[in-house]
KEDRENFI-598975 format. One record per residue (C-alpha): residue in one letter; x, y, z. Coordinates in steps of 0.5 Angstrom, whole numbers, padded with zeros to 4 digits, always signed. Example, Ala and Ser with C-alpha at 12.3 -4.5 7.8 and 13.67 -1.06 7.14 Angstrom:
2
A+0025-0009+0016;S+0027-0002+0014;
This chain:
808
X+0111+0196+0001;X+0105+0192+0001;X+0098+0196+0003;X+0095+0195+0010;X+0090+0189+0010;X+0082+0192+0011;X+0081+0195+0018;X+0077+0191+0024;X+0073+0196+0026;X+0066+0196+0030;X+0061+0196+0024;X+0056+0200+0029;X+0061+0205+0030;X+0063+0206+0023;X+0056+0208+0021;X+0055+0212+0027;X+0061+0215+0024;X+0058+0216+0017;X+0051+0218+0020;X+0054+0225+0024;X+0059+0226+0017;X+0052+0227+0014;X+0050+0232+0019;X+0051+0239+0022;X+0056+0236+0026;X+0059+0232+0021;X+0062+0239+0018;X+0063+0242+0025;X+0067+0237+0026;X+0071+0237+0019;X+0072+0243+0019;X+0076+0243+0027;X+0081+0240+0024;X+0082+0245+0018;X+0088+0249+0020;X+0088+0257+0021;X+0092+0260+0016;X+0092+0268+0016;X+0093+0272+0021;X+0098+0272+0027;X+0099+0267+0031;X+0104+0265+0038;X+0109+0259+0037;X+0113+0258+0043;X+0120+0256+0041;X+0121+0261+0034;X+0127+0266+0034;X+0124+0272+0030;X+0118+0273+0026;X+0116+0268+0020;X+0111+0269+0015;X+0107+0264+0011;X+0104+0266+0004;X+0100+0261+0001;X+0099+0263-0007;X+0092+0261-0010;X+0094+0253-0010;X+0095+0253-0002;X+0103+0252-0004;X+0106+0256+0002;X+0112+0261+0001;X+0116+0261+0008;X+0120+0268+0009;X+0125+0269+0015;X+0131+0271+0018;X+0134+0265+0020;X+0135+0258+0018;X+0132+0255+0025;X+0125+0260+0023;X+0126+0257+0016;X+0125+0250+0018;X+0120+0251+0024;X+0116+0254+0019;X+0116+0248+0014;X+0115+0244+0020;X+0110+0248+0023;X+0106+0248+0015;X+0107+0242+0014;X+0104+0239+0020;X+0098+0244+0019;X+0096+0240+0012;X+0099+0234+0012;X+0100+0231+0020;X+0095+0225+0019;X+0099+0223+0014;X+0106+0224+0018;X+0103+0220+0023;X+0101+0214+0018;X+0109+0215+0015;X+0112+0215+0022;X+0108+0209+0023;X+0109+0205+0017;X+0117+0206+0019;X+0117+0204+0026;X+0113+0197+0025;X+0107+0202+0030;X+0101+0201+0024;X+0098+0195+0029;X+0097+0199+0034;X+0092+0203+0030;X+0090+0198+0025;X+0089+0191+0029;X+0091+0185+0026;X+0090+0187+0020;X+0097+0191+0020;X+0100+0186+0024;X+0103+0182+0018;X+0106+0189+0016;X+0109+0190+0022;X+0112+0184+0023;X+0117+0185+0017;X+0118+0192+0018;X+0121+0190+0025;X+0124+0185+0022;X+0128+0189+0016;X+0130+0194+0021;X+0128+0201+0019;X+0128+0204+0025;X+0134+0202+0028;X+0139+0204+0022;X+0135+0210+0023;X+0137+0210+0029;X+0144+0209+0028;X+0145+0214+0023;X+0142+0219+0028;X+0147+0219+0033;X+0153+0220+0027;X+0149+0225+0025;X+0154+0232+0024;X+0151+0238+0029;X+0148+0242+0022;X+0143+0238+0019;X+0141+0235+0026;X+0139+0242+0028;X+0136+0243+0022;X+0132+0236+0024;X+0131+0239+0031;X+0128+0245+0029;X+0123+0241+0025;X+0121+0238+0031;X+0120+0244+0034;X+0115+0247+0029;X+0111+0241+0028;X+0111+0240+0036;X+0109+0247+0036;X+0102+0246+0031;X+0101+0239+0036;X+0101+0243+0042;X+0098+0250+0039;X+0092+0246+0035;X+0085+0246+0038;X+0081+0241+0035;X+0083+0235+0033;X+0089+0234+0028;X+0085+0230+0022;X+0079+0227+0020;X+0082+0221+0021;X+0083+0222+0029;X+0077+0224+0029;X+0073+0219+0026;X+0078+0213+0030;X+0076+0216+0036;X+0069+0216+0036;X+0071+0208+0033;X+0074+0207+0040;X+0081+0208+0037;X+0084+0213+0040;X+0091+0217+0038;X+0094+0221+0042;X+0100+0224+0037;X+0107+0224+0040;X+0111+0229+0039;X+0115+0229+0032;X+0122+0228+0033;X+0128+0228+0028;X+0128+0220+0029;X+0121+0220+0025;X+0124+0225+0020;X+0130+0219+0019;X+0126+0213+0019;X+0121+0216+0013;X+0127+0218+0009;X+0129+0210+0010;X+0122+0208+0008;X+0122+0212+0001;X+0130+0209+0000;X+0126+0202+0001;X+0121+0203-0005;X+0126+0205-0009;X+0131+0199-0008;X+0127+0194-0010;X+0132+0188-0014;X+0130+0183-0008;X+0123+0181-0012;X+0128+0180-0018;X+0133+0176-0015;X+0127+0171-0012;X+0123+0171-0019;X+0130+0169-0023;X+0131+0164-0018;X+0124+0162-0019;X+0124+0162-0026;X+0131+0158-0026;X+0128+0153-0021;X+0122+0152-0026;X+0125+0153-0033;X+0133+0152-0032;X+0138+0158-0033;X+0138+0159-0040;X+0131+0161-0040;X+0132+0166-0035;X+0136+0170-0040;X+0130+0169-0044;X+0124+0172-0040;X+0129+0177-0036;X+0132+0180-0043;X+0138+0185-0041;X+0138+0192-0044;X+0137+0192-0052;X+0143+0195-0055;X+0140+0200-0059;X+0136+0203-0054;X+0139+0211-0051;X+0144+0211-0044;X+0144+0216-0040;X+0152+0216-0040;X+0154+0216-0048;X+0161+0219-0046;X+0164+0219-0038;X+0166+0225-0036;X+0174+0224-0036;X+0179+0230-0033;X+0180+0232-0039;X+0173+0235-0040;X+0173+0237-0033;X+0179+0242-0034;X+0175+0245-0039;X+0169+0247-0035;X+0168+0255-0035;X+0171+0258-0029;X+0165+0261-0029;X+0162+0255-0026;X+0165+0254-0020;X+0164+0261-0018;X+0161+0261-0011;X+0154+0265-0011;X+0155+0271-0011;X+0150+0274-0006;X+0154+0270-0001;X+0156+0262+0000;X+0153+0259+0007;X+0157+0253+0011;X+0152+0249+0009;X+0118+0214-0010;X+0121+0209-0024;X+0121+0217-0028;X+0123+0221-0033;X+0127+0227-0033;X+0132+0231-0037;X+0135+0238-0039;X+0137+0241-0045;X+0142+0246-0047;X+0141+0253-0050;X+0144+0251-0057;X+0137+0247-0058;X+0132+0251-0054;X+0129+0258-0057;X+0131+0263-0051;X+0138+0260-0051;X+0138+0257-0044;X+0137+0252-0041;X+0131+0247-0040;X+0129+0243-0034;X+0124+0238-0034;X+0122+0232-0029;X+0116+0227-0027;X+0118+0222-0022;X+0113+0216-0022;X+0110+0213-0016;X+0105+0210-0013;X+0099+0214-0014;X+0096+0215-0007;X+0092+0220-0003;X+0094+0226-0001;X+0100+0226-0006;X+0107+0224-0003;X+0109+0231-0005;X+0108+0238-0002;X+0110+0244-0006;X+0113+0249-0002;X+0118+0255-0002;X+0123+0257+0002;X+0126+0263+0003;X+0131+0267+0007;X+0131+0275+0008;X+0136+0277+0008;X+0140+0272+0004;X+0147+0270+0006;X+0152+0268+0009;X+0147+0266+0016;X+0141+0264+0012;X+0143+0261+0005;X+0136+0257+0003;X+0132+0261-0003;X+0128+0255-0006;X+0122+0253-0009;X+0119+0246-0011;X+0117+0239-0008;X+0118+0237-0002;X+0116+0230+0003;X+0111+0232+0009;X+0116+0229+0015;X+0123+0233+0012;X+0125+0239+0012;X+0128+0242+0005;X+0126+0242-0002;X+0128+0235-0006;X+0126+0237-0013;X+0126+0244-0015;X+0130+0251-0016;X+0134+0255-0013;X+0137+0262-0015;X+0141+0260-0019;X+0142+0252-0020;X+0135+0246-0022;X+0135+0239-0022;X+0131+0234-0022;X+0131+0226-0021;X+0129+0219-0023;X+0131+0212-0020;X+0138+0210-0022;X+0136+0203-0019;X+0143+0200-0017;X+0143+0194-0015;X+0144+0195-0007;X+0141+0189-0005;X+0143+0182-0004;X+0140+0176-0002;X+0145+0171+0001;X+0143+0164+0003;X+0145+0162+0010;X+0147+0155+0012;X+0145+0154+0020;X+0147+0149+0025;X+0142+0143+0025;X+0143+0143+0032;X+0142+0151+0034;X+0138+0155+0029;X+0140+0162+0031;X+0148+0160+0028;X+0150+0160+0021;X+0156+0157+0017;X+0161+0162+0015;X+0167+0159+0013;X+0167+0153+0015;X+0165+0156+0023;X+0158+0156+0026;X+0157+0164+0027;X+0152+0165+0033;X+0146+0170+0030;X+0145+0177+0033;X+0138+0177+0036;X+0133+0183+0037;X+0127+0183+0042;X+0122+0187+0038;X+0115+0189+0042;X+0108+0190+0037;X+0103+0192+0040;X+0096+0191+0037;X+0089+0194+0038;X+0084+0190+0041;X+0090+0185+0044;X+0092+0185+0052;X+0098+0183+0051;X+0104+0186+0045;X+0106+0180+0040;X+0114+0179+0041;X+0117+0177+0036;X+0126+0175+0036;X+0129+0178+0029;X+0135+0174+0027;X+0140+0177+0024;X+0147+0175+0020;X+0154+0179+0019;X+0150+0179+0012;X+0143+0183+0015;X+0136+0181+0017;X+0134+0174+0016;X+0127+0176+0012;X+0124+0169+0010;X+0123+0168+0018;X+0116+0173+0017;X+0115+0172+0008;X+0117+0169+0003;X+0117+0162+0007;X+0116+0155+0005;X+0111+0156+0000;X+0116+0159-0005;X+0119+0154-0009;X+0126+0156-0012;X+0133+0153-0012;X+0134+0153-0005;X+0128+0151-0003;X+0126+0153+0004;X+0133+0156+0008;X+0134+0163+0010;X+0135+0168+0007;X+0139+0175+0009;X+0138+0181+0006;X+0144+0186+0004;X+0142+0192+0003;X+0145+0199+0004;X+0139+0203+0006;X+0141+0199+0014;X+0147+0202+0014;X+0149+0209+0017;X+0147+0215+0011;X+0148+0222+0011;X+0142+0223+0006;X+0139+0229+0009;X+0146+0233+0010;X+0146+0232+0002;X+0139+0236+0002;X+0141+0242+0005;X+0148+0242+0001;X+0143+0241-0005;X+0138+0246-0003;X+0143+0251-0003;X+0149+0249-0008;X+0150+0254-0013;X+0155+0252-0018;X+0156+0244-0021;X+0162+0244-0015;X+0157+0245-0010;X+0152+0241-0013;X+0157+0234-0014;X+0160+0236-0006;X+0151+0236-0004;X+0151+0230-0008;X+0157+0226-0004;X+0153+0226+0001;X+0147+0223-0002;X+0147+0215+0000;X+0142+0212-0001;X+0136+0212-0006;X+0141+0212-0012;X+0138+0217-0016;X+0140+0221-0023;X+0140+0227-0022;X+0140+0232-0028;X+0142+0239-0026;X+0142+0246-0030;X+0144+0253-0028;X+0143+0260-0029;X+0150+0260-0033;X+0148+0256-0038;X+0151+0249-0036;X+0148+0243-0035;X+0150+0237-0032;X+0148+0230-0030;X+0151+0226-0024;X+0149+0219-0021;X+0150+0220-0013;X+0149+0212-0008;X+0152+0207-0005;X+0152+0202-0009;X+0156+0195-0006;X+0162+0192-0010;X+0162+0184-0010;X+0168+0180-0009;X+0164+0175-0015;X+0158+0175-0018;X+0152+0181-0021;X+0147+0181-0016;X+0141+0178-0020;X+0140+0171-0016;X+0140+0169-0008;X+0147+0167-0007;X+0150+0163-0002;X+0153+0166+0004;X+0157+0161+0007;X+0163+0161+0004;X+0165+0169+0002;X+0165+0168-0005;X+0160+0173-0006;X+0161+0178+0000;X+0161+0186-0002;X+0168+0188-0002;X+0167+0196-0002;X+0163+0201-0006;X+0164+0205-0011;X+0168+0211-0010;X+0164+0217-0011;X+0168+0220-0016;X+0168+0214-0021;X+0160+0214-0021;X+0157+0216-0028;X+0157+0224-0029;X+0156+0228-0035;X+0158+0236-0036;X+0156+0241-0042;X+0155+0234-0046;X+0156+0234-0055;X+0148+0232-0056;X+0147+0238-0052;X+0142+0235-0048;X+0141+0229-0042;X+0135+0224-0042;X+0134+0219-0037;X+0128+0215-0037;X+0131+0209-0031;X+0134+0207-0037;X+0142+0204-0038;X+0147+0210-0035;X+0152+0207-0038;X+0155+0202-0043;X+0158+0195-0042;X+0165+0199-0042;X+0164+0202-0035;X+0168+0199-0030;X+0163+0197-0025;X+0156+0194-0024;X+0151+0199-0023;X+0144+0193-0024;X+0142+0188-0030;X+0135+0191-0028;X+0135+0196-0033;X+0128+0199-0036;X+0128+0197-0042;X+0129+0205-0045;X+0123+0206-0050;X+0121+0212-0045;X+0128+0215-0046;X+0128+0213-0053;X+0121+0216-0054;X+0124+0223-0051;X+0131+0223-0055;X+0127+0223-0061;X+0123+0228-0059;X+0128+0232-0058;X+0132+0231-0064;X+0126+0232-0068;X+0124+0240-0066;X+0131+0244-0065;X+0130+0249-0063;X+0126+0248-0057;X+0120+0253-0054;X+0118+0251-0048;X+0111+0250-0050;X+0115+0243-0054;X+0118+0242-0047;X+0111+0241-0044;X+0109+0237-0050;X+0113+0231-0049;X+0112+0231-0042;X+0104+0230-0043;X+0106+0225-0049;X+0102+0218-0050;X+0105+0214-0055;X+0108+0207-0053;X+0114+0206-0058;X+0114+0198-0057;X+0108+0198-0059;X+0110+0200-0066;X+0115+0194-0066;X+0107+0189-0065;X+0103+0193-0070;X+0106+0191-0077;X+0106+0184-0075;X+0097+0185-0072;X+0095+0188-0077;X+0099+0184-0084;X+0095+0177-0081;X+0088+0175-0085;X+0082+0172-0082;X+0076+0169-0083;X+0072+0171-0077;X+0069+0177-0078;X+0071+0180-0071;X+0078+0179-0071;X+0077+0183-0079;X+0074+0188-0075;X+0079+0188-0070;X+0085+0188-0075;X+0082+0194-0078;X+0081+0197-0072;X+0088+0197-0070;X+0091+0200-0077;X+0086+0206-0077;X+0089+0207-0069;X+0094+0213-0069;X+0099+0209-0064;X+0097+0214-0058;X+0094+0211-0052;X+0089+0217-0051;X+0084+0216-0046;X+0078+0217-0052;X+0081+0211-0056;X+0078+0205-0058;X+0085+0202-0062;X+0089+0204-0055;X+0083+0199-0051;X+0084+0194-0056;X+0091+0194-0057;X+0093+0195-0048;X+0087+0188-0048;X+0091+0185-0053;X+0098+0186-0050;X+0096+0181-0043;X+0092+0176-0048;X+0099+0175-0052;X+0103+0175-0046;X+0099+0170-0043;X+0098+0165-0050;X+0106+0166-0050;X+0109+0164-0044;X+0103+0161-0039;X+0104+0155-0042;X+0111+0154-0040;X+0111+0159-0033;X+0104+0156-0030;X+0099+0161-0027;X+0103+0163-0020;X+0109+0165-0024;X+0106+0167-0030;X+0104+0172-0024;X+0109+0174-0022;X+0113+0175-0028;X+0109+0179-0033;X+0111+0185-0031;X+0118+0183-0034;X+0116+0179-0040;X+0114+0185-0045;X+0121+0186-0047;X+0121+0178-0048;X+0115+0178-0053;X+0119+0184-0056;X+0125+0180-0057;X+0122+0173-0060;X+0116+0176-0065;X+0121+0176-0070;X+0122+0169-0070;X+0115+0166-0074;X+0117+0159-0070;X+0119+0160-0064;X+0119+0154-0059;X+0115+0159-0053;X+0110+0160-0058;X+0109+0153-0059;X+0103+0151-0054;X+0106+0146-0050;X+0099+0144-0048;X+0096+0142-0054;X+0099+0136-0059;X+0100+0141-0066;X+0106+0146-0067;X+0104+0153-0066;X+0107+0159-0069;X+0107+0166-0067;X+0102+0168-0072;X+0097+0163-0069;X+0098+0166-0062;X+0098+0173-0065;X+0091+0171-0068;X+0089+0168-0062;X+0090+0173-0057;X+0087+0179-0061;X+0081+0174-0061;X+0081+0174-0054;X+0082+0181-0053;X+0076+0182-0056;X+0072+0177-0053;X+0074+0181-0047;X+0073+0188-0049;X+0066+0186-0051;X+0065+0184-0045;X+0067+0189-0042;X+0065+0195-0046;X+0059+0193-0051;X+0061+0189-0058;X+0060+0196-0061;X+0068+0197-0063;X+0066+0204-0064;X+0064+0205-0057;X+0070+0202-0053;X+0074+0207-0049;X+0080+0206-0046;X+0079+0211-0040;X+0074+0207-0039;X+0077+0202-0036;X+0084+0205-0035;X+0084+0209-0029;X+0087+0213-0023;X+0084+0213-0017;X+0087+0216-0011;X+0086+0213-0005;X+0088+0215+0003;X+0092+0210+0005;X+0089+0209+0012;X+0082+0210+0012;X+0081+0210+0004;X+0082+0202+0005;X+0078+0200+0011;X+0073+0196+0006;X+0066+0201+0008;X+0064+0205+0001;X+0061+0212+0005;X+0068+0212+0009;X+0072+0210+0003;X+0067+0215-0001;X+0069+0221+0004;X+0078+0220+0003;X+0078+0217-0004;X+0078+0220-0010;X+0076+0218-0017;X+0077+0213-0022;X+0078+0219-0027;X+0080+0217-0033;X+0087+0218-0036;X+0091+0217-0042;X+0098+0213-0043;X+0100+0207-0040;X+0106+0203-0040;X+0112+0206-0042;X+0109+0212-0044;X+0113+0219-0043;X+0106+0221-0039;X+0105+0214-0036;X+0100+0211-0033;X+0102+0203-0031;X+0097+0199-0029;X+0097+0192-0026;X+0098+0187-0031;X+0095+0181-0026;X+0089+0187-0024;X+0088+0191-0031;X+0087+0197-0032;X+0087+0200-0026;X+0093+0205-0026;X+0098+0204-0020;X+0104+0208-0022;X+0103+0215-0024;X+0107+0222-0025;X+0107+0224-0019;X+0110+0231-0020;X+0111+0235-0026;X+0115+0240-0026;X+0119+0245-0032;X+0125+0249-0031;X+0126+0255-0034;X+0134+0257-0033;X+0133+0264-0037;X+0127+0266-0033;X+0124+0263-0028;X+0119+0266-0027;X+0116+0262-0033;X+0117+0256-0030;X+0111+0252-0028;X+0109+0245-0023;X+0103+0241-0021;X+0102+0235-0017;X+0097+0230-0016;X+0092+0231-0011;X+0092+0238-0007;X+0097+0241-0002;X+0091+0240+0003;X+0090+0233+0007;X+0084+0235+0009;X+0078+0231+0006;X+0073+0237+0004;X+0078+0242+0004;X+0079+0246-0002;X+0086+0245-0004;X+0084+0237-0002;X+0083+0236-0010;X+0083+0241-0013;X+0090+0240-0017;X+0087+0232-0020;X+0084+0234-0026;X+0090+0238-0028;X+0094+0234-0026;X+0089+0229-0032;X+0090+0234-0037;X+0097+0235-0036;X+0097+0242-0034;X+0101+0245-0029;X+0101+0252-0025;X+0106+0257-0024;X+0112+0255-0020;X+0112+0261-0017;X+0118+0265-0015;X+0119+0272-0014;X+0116+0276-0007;X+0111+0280-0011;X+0109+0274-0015;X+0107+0270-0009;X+0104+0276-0006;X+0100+0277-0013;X+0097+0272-0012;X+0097+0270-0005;X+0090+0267-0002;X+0092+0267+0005;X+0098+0271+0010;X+0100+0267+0016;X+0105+0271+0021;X+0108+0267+0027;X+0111+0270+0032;X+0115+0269+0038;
């Protein structure tokens, strides 16, 4: 989703602001939002006693006695750190950031209403089965009960919008918001529509086969997830152990890297769970760590579990439980489709389908914004095919094939899902059966889950609903009158890719190919292009047996293998300018790493852009040369073996060149830039310099006023990495170097003590600007260092900071 546009506030206000911040006052009122954490507090609504114990990381453990305490206290912890970025979360699904953030959001706005968020979210509510929405339900209560109970304003951010004259009254939290979040997160995670609208771009401009040039499919020597389907064979030689129910008791019941190894090639001889999914970097971190746990367990009350969860959602979405991990990456499916609609020349709101005009179902939606008297009315049309979304972006100033006709958007995110139920099956599965029957649920965002147990199994499933076409692969705008391209069905649960025990004795998934081109059903063209998979695969196999130190090692690697394809090529030219000399030189001493201390990983990280640039900006001009940087790496990759390749000819310039000239051309470039940048001392340039993460709120970090921003963001710290490196850090190609995309969470798994296991996030487990725990994870995080994933009672109670008893 786009970021909000800078907020329109009164500028006097906003310095009376920053002025009381500097005061006395300023830290009463900071601190009023701060949540009391010890002691003994009343909460209408619970059943029996609850305790909160928060380690010396502000990471809770939740003790009760019963699944509805269990998730009112989550409800109840997650609202005390974290209820302004819930607040901005429910906003962001509804379409409601205008009512907060004026006109600057209304744009926003108006496509979220237009996609439809809500009302899927809605409709999946109603068909929800009575468990899990209890389970939501009791959620509520808890985060109604902070609501209600808290004295004091309940964030920063509400205390600084009031005294602007934005005042937000919270409302109370209901499972309908927990819902529309869990849609938004599917949304970020199902991006094949920008593709679709870039190979048509690219094929309006340059002509179809320049598409299967600039958007490469999947490099057949590059690893896939999948190597050999699971058949039934090998399901009836599972262990019967494995399909044993726990033996305590069964109940009823946002691009990353994960992967598990078998005990075979680990030194303990149990399995190891590794996994960092990337998102996009923000403040505070899109994760909350969290444990969860029943006393008794049993039949009753069935959660013992610790790992990441969503501030919004009840359960653990990433972790362990006693005798099951798992991790996720995005799968990616392709479960978008844009469909081009015909209409009635004489009535917009109807479309041709099979030689018929349909009439075009209309949808009144109401924005209410601040500072307008009046809520801006919009009308979303929408076709058998889905939302009509070019009514409010990707208008007439797109030039592609169809030029300007609308475009319906199939997705299957906006129908009815039953993802939360698959969170609760997950969070207490105990066996690989249970944990595929959790996994059935899991509709939509598509992920690869890897899993491992205290048995010494492990195992990979791909879960999601993923369309079936009558014809065509999904990869352009099709169109939607005739029926040819419409989804038939989807892919049955039982034929999505899945592995068990398999012979390599590990599983790696990177967002790179699940499977080969035997598979039977079309999962996406729009593979990663696997160098982090084969990065890791190699390390793997490299340092058999593996100790868990060596597991931690390549989750913190920062070598770019695709740039061990470039640098032979760099470093054989000959010049007579004495800085490109300098600068070749420079490139063969650099030891391949993208360390943020490297002059060789700024040098080589500048050069990569300026080759692109020289290669392809001839051809694709400056807007689509934009757009499409991002996919054209694997291009370059593909052509620099051909010294005379037509697309390093400068169509610009009346000689031929070839690619040694453009290699020659574009390392002069970067080092024209560097200079600039950082000195013309080669010796002093540091790629930390320029690549940085800075974490920003998402609300008030962005209002364009530098005290302000200076109160909520944090950063830029220097980091190391880069594009597809096993620890990425990915920046913009067309902003660089600034990092966008980052390891959000990092955790390993030891299935033969998980004691030993360790985690970290990103920013802190507080929300709360000058809190503690607000920051206090970001500089391990940047050295990849992690804390410990705490799991017995007496652990936690070792190292507890603070203990919260709520009572009925």
């Amino acid at each position: 989703m786009r970021k909000p546009g800078r907020l329109l506030w009164v500028l006097p206000a906003l310095l009376l602001v920053i002025g009381l911040i500097g005061l006395g006052y300023g830290v009463v009122t900071v601190r009023r939002s701060w949540p009391n954490v010890d002691g003994k507090i009343r909460a209408d609504g619970l059943h029996a006693q609850a305790t909160i114990m928060r380690d010396s990381w502000g990471i809770p453990h939740i003790y009760a006695s019963n699944p509805h305490d269990l998730f009112f206290a989550q409800g109840y912890t997650h609202a005390q750190d974290r209820f302004w970025q819930m607040e901005f979360y429910r906003r962001i699904g509804s379409g409601r950031l205008s009512e907060i953030l004026g006109e600057s959001a209304l744009e926003d706005d108006r496509f979220i209403r237009t996609v439809g968020w809500h009302r899927a979210a809605a409709r999946e509510l109603e068909n929800m089965d009575d468990e899990t929405r209890s389970v939501l339900e009791a959620y509520a209560e808890g985060v109604n009960a902070y609501i209600s109970a808290h004295g004091g304003p309940l964030g920063l951010e509400f205390a600084i919008l009031g005294l602007t004259g934005t005042t937000v009254e919270p409302e109370p939290w209901t499972p309908l918001n927990t819902v529309t979040w869990a849609k938004v997160m599917a949304w970020d995670l199902s991006g094949n529509r920008s593709s679709e609208l870039l190979r048509a771009q690219i094929a309006a401009q340059l002509g179809s086969p320049a598409v299967d040039v600039l958007v490469p499919p999947y490099p057949e020597e590059h690893p896939v997830v999948v190597p050999h389907p699971l058949t039934e064979v090998s399901l009836q030689a599972v262990p019967e152990i494995a399909l044993e129910p726990l033996a305590l008791g069964a109940g009823d019941h946002l691009g990353s890297n994960n992967w598990v190894i078998a005990g075979s090639r680990t030194e303990t001889g149990m399995p190891m769970l590794a996994d960092d999914p990337h998102l996009g970097i923000q403040m505070p971190s899109i994760w909350y760590e969290i444990g969860l746990h029943c006393e008794p367990l049993g039949p009753d009350c069935p959660y013992n579990v610790v790992g990441a969860s969503f501030a919004s959602a009840p359960g653990v979405i990433i972790g362990h439980n006693d005798r099951i991990a798992w991790g996720v990456t995005n799968l990616g499916p392709d479960v978008q489709d844009l469909f081009i609609e015909r209409t009635n020349p004489e009535n917009p709101d109807q479309y041709e389908y099979q030689g018929e005009w349909w009439d075009m179902e209309i949808i009144r939606e109401e924005i209410h914004v601040a500072g307008r008297e009046e809520p801006v009315v919009m009308e979303v049309r929408k076709t058998h095919h889905g939302p009509i979304i070019n009514d409010v972006g990707a208008g007439t100033e797109e030039d592609w094939s169809f030029g300007w006709q609308p475009l319906a958007l199939s997705w299957t995110g906006l129908q009815p899902g039953t993802l939360m139920r698959s969170v609760l099956l997950l969070d207490r599965a105990s066996n690989w059966e249970e944990f595929r029957e959790a996994l059935s649920y899991w509709d939509a965002p598509s992920q690869n889950f890897v899993y491992a147990d205290v048995e010494g199994n492990i195992g990979y499933q791909a879960p999601g609903r993923i369309p079936i076409r009558a014809s065509g692969d999904g990869t352009r705008p099709v169109p939607g009158w005739t029926g040819d391209h419409e989804w038939v069905d989807t892919i049955p649960y039982d034929d999505l890719p899945r592995a068990f025990n398999p012979p390599e004795g590990y599983i790696v998934t990177a967002n790179n190919a699940v499977v080969g081109p035997d598979y039977p059903y079309l999962l996406t063209r729009d593979w990663a292009s696997g160098y982090r998979a084969k990065r890791i695969c190699d390390l793997i196999e490299a340092d058999s047996p593996l100790s868990f130190e060596d597991v931690r090692a390549i989750q913190g690697d920062h070598l770019p293998v695709w740039a061990q394809e470039v640098l032979p090529l760099v470093t054989s030219l000959s010049t007579d300018q004495p800085k490109s000399d300098a600068a070749v030189d420079l490139l063969r001493k650099w030891d391949g790493r993208a360390a943020r201390d490297s002059a060789g990983a700024a040098l080589f990280e500048v050069f990569r852009i300026q080759l692109i640039d020289a290669t392809f900006g001839d051809e694709l001009g400056e807007d689509l040369l934009a757009k499409a940087r991002p996919e054209l790496v694997d291009a370059l990759l593909n052509l620099l073996p051909e010294q005379d390749s037509p697309w390093f000819d400068d169509k610009m310039t009346s000689q031929v060149e070839t690619r040694d000239e453009v290699l020659l051309r574009a390392l002069g470039e970067a080092v024209e830039k560097l200079s600039e940048m950082q000195g013309s001392n080669m010796d002093r340039w540091r790629w930390g310099d320029v690549h940085t993460a800075s974490f920003e709120n998402q609300s008030l970090g962005q209002c364009g006023i530098g005290p302000i921003e200076a109160i909520f963001n944090r950063g830029p710290f220097p980091v190391d990495g880069s594009l597809a490196t096993v620890n990425q850090a990915d920046y913009d190609l067309d902003e660089p170097f600034s990092v966008r995309t980052i390891a959000s969470y990092r955790h390993i798994v030891d299935l033969g003590d998980f004691s030993r296991s360790i985690s970290m996030h990103t920013t802190g487990q507080s929300g709360h600007p000058f809190h503690r725990h607000y920051d206090d994870m970001i500089h391990a995080w940047q050295d990849v260092e992690y804390h410990p994933m705490l799991w017995e009672r007496a652990q936690v109670e070792g190292d507890a900071e603070a203990v919260l008893i709520l009572t009925p």
